[in-house]
C-alpha positions in Angstrom: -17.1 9.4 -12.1 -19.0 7.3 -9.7 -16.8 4.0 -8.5 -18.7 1.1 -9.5 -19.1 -1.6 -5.9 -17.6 -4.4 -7.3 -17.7 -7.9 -5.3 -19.5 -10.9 -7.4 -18.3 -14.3 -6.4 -19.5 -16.7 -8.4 -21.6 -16.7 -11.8 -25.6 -16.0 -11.2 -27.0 -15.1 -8.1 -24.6 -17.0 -5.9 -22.4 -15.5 -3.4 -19.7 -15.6 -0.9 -20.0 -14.0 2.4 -16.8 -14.9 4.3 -16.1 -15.0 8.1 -13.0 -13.1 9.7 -10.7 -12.8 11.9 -9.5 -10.0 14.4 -5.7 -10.2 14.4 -5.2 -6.8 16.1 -7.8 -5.1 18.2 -7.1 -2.2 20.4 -10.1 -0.2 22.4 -9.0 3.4 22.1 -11.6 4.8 24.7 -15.4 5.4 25.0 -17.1 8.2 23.1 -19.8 9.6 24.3 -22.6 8.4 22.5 -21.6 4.9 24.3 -20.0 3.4 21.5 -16.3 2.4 21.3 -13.3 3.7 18.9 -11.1 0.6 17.9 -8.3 0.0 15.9 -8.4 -3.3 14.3 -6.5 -5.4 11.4 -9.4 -7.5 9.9 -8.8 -10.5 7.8 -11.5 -12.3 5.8 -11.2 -16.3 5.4 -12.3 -18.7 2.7 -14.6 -19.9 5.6 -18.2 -18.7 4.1 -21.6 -18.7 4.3 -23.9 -18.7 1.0 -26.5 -16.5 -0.6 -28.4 -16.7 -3.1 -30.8 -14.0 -4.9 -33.4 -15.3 -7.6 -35.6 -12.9 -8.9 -39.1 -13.5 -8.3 -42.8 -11.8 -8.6 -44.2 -11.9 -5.6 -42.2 -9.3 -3.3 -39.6 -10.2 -0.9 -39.1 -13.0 0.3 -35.9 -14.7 3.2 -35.4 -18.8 3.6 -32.3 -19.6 6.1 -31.5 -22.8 6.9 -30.4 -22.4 10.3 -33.1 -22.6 13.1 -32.3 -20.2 15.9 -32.3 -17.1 12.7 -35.7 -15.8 11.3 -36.7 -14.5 8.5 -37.6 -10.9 9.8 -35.9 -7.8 10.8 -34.0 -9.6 13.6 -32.1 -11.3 10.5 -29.9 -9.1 9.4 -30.2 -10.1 5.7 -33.4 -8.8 5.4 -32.3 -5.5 7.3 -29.7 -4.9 4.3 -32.3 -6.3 2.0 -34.9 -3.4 3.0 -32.4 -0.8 3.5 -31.5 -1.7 -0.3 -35.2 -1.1 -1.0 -35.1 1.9 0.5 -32.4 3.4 -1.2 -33.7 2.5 -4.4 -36.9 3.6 -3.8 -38.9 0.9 -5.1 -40.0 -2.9 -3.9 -37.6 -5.9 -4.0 -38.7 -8.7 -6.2 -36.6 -11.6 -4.9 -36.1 -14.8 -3.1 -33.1 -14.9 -0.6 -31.5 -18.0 0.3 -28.6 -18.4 3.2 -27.4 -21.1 3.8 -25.0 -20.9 7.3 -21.5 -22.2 7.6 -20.0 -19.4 10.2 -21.6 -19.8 13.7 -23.8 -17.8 15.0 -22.2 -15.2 17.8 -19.2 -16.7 17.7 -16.6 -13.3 16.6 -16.6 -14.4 13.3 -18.4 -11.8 12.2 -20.9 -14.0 9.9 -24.1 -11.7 10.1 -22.4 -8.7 9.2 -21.0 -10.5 6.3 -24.5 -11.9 5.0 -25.4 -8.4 5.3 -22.8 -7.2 3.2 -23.3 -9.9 0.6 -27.0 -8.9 0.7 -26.0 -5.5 -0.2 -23.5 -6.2 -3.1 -25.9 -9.5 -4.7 -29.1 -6.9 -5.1 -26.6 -3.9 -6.1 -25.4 -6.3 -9.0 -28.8 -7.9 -9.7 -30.1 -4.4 -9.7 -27.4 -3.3 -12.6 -25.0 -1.9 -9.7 -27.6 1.0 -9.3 -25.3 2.2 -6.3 -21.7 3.1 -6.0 -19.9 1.9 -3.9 -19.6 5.0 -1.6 -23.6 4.5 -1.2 -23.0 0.5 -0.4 -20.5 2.2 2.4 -23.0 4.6 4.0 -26.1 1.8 4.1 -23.5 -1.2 5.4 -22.2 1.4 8.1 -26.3 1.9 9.8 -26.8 -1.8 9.3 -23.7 -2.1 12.0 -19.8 -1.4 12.6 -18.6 -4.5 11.0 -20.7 -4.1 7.9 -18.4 -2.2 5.3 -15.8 -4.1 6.3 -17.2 -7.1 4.5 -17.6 -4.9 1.2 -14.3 -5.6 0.4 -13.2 -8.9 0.9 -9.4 -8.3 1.6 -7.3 -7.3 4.7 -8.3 -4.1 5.9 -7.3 -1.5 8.9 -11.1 -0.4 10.4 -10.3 2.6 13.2 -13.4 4.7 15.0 -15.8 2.3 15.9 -14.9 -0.1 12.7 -16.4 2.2 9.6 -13.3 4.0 8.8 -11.1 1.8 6.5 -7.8 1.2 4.3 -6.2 -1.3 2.9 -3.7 -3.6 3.9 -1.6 -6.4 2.1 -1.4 -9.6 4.5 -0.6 -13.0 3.3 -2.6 -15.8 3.1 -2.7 -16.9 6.7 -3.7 -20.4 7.5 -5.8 -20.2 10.3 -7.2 -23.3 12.9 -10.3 -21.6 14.3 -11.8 -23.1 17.8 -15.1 -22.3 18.7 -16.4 -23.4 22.1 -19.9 -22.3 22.1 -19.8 -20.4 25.3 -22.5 -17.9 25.2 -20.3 -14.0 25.0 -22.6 -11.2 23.7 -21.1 -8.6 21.7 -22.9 -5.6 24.2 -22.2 -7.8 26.9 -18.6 -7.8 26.9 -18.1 -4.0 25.4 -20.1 -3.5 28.7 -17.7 -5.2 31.1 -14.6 -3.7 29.9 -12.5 -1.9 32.2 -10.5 0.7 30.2 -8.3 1.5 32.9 -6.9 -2.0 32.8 -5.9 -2.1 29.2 -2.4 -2.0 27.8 -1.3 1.4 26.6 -0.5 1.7 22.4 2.4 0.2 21.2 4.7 2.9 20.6 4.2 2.8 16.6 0.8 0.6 15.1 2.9 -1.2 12.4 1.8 -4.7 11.1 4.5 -6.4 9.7 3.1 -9.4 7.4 5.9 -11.1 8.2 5.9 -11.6 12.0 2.2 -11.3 12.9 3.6 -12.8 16.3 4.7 -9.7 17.3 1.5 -7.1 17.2 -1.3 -9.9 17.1 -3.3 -8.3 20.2 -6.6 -8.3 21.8 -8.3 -5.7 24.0 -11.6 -7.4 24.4 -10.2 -11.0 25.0 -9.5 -9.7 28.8 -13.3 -9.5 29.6 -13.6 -13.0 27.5 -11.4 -14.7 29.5 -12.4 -13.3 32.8 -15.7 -15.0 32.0 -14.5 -18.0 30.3 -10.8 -18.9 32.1 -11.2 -22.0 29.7 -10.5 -20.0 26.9 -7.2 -19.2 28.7 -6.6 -23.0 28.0 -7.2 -23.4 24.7 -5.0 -21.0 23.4 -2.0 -22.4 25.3 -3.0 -25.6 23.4 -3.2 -24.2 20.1 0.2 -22.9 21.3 1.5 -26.0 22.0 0.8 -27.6 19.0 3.0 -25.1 17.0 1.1 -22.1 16.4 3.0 -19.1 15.4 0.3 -17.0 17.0 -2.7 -17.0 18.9 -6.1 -14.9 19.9 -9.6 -14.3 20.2 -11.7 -13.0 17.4 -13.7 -9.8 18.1 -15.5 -10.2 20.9 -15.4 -14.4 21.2 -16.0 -16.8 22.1 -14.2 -18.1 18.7 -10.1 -18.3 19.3 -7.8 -19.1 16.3 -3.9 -20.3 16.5 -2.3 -18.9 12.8 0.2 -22.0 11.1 2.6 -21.9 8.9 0.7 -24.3 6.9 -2.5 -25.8 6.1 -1.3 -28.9 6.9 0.1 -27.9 10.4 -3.7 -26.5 10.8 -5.4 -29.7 10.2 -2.8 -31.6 12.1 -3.1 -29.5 15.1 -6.9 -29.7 14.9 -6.9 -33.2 14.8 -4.9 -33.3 17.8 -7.2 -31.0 19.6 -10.2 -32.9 18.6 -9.0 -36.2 20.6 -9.9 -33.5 23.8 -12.1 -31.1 22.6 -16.0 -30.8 21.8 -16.8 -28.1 19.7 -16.3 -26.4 16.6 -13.3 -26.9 14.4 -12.1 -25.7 11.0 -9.0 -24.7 9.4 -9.7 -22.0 6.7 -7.3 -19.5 4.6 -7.0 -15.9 4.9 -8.1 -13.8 1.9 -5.8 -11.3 0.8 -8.3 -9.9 -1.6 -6.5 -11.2 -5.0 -7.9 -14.3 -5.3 -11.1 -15.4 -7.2 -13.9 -17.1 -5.7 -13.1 -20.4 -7.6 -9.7 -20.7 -6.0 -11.3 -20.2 -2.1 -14.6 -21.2 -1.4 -13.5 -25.1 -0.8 -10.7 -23.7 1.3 -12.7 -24.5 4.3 -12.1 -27.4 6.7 -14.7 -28.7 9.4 -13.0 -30.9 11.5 
């Protein structure tokens, strides 16, 4: 029996398509077709952008209200919309509509989530013609973060991010910092030394509990060789009580994790009195919880 892909958000044609966080990323090595194998712990947050699919008669068709992204094959909504068409072997008849809340390049992972959403919103419009297994092998040559975003819950992504399971993680509460520096994905996979990394813990166990004590990341040493300022504004999210404290993918985007929503938006108040940019407290998903009980779980500061 085919397993149905399952991932609706909200009644209709709306849709979720939530940010994440890296807690744990560790670069493995090169292979040699020049891409990376990771091991990362990915967790989604109530932090989301929005799509919505209308069916229409006049082909396909992308509005985004965000000015630096298109409405062509450099968007990556309409990549997942025309691999969908492909699959299915016949032409869309829909109007897309994102509306951006994640930043753009920022680690958050927000196009590779619209992707996904893209996917899951026709698959359902188009009485979830595809399985899920087929969602998993289209999301995977749209990019590495892709299939990932299927899921919305925790997950632990190892070879160069495609290869997934499960894992339970609490509701984090998360104050996520975002300076706007300008840190290309290809950029910073480029400059990384592998000789210079730490070696692998001596057992890869993530213990809900005390996230303090495995929260990593291998790509945050080429981020901060580029940006020391970054250095800076993780001691201050340190300082202000964080439990824990990183960089998300490949940046520029750091978080500090609280104990509670509260400390979150109290330490990004503080932080705004000094600092410029981007700030919002959002929840971690843990893949239980309906869309109802999330999407206003996000904070701009």
């Amino acid at each position: 029996m085919k397993r149905r892909a399952e991932g609706r958000e909200a009644p209709g044609s709306r849709w979720l398509c939530p940010a994440k966080v890296n807690l744990y990323l560790r670069v493995v090595g090169r292979r040699a077709d020049g891409y990376h194998d990771l091991v990362t712990v990915m967790q989604p947050l109530s932090l989301a952008d929005e799509l919505t699919v209308t069916p229409e008669g006049t082909g396909m068709q992308l509005d985004c209200d965000h000015p630096d992204l298109g409405a062509g094959e450099a968007n990556l909504v309409w990549r997942a919309a025309r691999s969908f068409e492909e699959a299915m072997g016949q032409s869309l008849k829909v109007r897309l509509t994102l509306r951006k809340r994640i930043p753009l390049a920022a680690g958050l992972g927000g196009g590779s989530s619209d992707a996904a959403g893209t996917l899951l919103a026709l698959n359902a419009l188009y009485g979830q013609a595809l399985d899920l297994e087929q969602l998993h092998r289209l999301a995977s040559g749209l990019g590495a973060d892709v299939p990932f975003f299927l899921y919305r819950r925790p997950m632990v992504a190892r070879g160069i991010g495609t290869e997934l399971a499960p894992l339970d993680l609490p509701p984090y509460c998360y104050l996520l910092v975002n300076p706007g520096l300008p840190l290309a994905t290809r950029w910073v996979y480029e400059n990384l030394d592998l000789f210079r990394l730490p070696g692998p813990p001596a057992a890869e166990v993530w213990d809900p509990d005390h996230p303090e004590q495995w929260a990593r990341n291998d790509l945050g040493t080429v981020a901060l060789g580029r940006f020391p300022e970054l250095g800076g504004l993780l001691e201050n999210l340190q300082e202000l009580g964080a439990i824990t404290q990183g960089i998300s993918g490949s940046g520029p985007t750091v978080f500090g994790l609280f104990p509670t929503l509260k400390a979150a938006h109290e330490a990004g108040r503080a932080l705004r009195g000094s600092f410029q940019g981007w700030l919002a407290v959002a929840q971690g998903l843990t893949g239980r919880e309906p869309a109802t009980s999330w999407e206003r779980r996000a904070w701009t500061i």
